[in-house]
N, C-alpha and C positions, 0 to 999 in steps of 0.2 A: 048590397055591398059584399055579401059573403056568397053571393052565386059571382062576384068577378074574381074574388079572391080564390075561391076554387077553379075557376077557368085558367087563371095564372100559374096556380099551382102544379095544374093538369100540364102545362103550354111547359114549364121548366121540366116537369117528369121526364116528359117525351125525347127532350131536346137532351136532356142528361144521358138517359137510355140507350138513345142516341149515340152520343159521345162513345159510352163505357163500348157498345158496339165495334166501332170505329177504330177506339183504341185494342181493343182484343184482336181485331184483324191484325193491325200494324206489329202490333207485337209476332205473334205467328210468322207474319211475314218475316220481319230480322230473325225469327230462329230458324228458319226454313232457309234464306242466305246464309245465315252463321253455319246450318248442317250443310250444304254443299261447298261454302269455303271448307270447309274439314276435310269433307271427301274429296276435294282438288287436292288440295297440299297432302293430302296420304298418299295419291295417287301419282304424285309428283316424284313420292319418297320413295315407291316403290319402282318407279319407272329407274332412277337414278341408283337403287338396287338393281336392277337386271340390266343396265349398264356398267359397275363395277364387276356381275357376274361374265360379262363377256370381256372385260379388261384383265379376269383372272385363268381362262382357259386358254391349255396350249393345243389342243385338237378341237377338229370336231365330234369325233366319237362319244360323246353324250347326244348329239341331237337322232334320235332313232325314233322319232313319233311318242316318246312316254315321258314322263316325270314333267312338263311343262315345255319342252324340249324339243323343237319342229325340224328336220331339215329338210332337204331341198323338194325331196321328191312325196315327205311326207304333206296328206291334206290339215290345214290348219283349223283350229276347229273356229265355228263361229265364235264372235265375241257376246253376239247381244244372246245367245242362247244357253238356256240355264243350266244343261248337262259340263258344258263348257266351265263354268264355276265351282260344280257341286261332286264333281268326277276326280278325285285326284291325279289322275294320271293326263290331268288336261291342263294344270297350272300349278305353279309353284306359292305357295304364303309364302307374302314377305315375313323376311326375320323379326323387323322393324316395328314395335308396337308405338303406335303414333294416339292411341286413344278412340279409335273409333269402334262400333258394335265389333265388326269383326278384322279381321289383318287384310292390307291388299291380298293379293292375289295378281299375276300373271306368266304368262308367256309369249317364248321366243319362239321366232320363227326366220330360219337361217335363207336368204332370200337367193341371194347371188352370191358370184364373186364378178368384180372391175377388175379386167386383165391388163396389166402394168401400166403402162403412161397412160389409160384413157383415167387408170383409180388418182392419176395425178392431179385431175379437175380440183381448180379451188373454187368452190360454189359459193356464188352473189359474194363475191369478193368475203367469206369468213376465214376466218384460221390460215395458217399458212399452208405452203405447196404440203404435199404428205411425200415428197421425193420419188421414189420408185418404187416397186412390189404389188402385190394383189393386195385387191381391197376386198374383204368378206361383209356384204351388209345383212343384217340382221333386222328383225320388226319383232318392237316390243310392244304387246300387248298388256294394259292394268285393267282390273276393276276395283273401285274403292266405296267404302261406305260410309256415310257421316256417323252418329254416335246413337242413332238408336234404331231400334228393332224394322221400324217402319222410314227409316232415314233418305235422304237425297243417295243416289250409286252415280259416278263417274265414272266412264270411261276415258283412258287414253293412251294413244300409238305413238311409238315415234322409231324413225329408223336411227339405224346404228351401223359406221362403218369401222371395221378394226383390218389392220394389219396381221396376218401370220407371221 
């Protein structure tokens, strides 16, 4: 009786063990989602900064290859490459403290200009006509980090066109 009772006892150990296992993973896993939801939506926030940042300049005479600031005939630097992050003169911190390890971070990069009625295209039916004038598009580069030292990083692009 007391060699099944130990068999039993052994058979619930294993299977609890088990579990606590099982449950340690799961957990992990939701913080490791929860750290890259953070780092998306920084990176959102920062994107939606250097979108206001092109809604407030009236030249282009900042874009000269420095401070985060590309223009046409300058090389833009890689994104996924670490000098590109860690180089001040290759991206701008957002202003924006959103809570993660460190502040986005990025840069623009002045692409073209749409000469007159072709910048009039209304694309996959969004937004309305933009009427007449040049269009300057721009590419915004983030990188974002979730809240800790060793945390999920996002990347993300997106273009931008403005009127002069």
């Amino acid at each position: 009786m007391l060699v099944v009772t130990l068999m039993i006892l052994l058979v619930v150990t294993l299977l609890t063990v088990s579990n606590m296992r099982s449950s340690v993973l799961e957990e992990k896993m939701a913080g490791n989602t929860n750290d890259r939801n953070v780092a998306f939506q920084a990176a959102e926030s920062a994107l939606r900064e250097g979108e206001v940042f092109l809604e407030g300049i009236v030249s282009l005479g900042d874009f000269q290859g420095q401070a985060g600031l590309f223009g046409r005939t300058d090389d833009e630097p890689s994104f996924y490459g670490g000098t590109t992050w860690s180089d001040a003169t290759n991206h701008v911190v957002a202003d924006t403290d959103v809570g993660t390890y460190q502040r986005p971070q990025y840069f623009i990069k002045n692409m073209t200009t749409v000469q007159g009625a072709e910048g009039a295209l209304n694309m996959s039916g969004y937004g309305d006509n933009k009427g007449s004038g040049d269009v300057t598009i721009f590419r915004v580069t983030v990188k974002a980090t979730g809240t800790g030292a060793d945390s999920a990083e996002v990347i993300l692009r997106t273009q931008y066109g403005r009127i002069f």
